[in-house]
N, C-alpha and C positions, 0 to 999 in steps of 0.2 A: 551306037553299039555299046554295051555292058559288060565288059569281060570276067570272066572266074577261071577257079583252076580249080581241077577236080584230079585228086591224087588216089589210087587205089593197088591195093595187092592183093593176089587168090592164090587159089591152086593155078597151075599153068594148062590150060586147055587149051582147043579151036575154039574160036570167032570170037574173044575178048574184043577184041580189036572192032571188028563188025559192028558188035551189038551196042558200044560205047557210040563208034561212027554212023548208026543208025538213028540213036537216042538223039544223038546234036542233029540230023538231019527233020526228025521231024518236030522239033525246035525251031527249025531256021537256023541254026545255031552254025558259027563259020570258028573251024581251028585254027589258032593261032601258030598254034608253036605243040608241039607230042615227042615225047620221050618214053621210051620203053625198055624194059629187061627182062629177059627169061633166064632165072637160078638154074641151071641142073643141077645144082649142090641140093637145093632146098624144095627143088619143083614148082617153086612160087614165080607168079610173072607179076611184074611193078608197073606201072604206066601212069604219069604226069603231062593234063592235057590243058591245055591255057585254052580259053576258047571266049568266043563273044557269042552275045546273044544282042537281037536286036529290042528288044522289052527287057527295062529293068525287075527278073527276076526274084521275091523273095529266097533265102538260102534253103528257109524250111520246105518251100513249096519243090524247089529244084531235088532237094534231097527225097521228098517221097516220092516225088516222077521218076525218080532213078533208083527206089530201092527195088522194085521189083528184079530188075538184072541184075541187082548188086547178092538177091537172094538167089536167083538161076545160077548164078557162079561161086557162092560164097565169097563175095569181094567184102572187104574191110572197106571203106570209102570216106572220102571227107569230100564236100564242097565250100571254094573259099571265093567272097569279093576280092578278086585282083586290084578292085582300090582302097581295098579298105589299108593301113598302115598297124603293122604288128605294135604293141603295146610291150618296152623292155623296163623290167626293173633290176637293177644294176648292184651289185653286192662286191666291196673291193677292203681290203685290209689297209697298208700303209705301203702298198708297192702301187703307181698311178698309171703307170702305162699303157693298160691293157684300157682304163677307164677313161683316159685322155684322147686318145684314138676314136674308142665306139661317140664321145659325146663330140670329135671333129665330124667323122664321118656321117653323123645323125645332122648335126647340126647344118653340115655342108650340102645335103641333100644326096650323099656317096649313097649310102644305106637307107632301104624305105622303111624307116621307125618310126616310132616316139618314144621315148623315153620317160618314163613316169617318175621315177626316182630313184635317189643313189642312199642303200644304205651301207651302214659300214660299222665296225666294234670300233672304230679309232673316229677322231673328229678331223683328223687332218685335212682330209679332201670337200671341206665344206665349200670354202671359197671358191673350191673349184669348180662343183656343183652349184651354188649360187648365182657366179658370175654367168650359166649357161638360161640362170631362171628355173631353176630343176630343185625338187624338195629335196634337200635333205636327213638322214634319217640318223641318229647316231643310238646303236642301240648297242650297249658295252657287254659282252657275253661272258660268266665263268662258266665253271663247273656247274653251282648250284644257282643260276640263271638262266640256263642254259633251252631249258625246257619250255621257259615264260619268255625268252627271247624270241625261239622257234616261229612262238604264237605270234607273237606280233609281226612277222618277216609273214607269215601265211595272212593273218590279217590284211595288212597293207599291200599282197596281191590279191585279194578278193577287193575291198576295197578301190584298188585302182585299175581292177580289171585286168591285170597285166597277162598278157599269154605267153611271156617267156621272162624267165630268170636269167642271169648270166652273172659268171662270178667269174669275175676281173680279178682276179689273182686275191679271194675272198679266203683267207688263211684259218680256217675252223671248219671242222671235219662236223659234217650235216647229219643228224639221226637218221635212223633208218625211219620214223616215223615222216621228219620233214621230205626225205629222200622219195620217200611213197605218194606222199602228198602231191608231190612237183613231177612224178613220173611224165615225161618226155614231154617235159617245160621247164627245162633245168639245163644248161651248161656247163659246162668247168673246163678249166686251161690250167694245163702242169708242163714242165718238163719234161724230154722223154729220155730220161737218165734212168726213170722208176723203173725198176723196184730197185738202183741203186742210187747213192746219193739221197736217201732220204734225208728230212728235216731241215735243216736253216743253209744258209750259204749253200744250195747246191751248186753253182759255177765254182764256187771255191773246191770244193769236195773236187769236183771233177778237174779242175785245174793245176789239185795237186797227184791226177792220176792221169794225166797226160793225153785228157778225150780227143779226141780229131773231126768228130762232128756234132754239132747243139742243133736239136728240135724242139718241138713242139707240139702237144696229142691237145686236141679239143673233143669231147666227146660227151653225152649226155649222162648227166648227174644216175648213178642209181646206189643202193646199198652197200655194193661193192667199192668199195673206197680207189678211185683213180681205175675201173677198168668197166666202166660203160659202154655202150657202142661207141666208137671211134665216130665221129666225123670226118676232120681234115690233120694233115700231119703235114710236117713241112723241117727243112734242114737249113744248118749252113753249116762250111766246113770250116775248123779254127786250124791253129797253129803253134807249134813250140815258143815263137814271139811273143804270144799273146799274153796279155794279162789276165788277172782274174775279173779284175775291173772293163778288160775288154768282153770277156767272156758273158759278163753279166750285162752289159750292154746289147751284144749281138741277139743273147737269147730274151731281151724285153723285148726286141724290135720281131723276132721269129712268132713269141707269144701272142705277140699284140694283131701282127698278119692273120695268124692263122685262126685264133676265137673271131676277126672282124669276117671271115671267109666262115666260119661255120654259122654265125648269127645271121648272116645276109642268107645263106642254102636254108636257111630253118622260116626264117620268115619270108621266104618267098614261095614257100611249101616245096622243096626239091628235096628232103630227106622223107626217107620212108624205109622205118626197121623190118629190116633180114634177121628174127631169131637176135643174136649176140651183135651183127654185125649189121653195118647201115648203107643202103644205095644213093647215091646222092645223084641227081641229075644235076648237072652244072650247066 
């Protein structure tokens, strides 16, 4: 057996369900695993269905056997090889945690990746990157590089094929051209302090205002600077004890959980955008 996942959203009507369980039926096709949501906010119904086939399927052939229903409903639809392994390329500053983490988890077989390559404005994390066998990329960004930097970060995902971005605590605020580019193949990981504490030492900031709890927002890159669809969000509660130094320690380990939880829902195909807001099947 061959398995895929076929992710979709419409308006919310009768027999989505049927017509989809009708379609693997005269396949031969056996469900795996089905997840579904009906919005009444948005009137939209979502449905994520793992499924085998017993003939190794091309994707293009699967996808025009299913557009006819996909056109009866107006469904938006993808079909994905459930073996095939998502392609990440990795964008990190000089803060490693977040990049230390994805290149264990990848490398430990936690997460079903590859990782194609780490680029970064600083060379710091080459070693780090090396010792994994992973290209390094150091591409140093100002003002008036900024433009010709872009191109080469868009290059080297064409090039390596990559279907997902993720920026590991990647400290330079993305044009709206590259932003456009990377529409929902883009992550980013921030504190969830914003829209206070901006700029450098946020734990400090907040440590000299006395927070009582550190999160973490992962959400997908768009022109809106830090307020994309949300993915995953996560806490921990601190204390008048603490340091600043503790502070910044709890929220890398927060950071670092919560982008490895939104890269793993992204490349397993379990998000699927609601308008501003994302359903995630877990």
């Amino acid at each position: 057996m061959h398995d895929y996942i076929l992710t979709l959203s419409c308006p919310d009507r009768m027999g989505i369900v049927h017509s989809v369980s009708s379609w693997l039926l005269t396949r031969h096709g056996n469900i795996v695993h089905a997840q579904q949501f009906g919005d009444p906010d948005s009137q939209q119904f979502f449905l994520r269905v793992h499924f085998s086939l017993p003939s190794d399927d091309a994707l293009d052939a699967l996808q025009q056997d299913f557009a006819p229903i996909a056109a009866r409903f107006d469904m938006q639809f993808q079909i994905h090889d459930a073996r095939r392994k998502a392609r990440l390329l990795i964008l990190v500053s000089k803060q490693g945690h977040c990049l230390n983490d994805l290149l264990f988890r990848v490398h430990s077989g936690q997460m079903p990746a590859e990782i194609v390559g780490v680029v970064s404005n600083h060379p710091d994390f080459q070693p780090l990157a090396q010792a994994h066998g992973l290209p390094f990329h150091h591409l140093p960004v100002s003002a008036d590089t900024r433009a010709a930097q872009e191109q080469q970060i868009l290059d080297l995902v064409e090039r390596e094929q990559a279907d997902l971005v993720v920026l590991a605590r990647y400290m330079q605020i993305l044009s709206s051209d590259l932003c456009q580019a990377l529409t929902g193949r883009a992550i980013n990981i921030h504190h969830s302090f914003l829209p206070s504490f901006k700029g450098a030492r946020p734990y400090y900031q907040a440590h000299a205002r006395g927070v009582k709890i550190i999160g973490a927002t992962a959400h997908y890159v768009t022109q809106d600077l830090d307020e994309g669809p949300i993915i995953e969000q996560d806490i921990e509660r601190v204390d008048h004890a603490m340091s600043p130094q503790d502070l910044t320690r709890i929220g890398s380990d927060v950071e670092s959980v919560v982008l490895s939880r939104a890269v793993r829902w992204h490349v397993e195909h379990r998000i699927l955008l609601n308008g501003r807001r994302t359903v995630v099947f877990r």
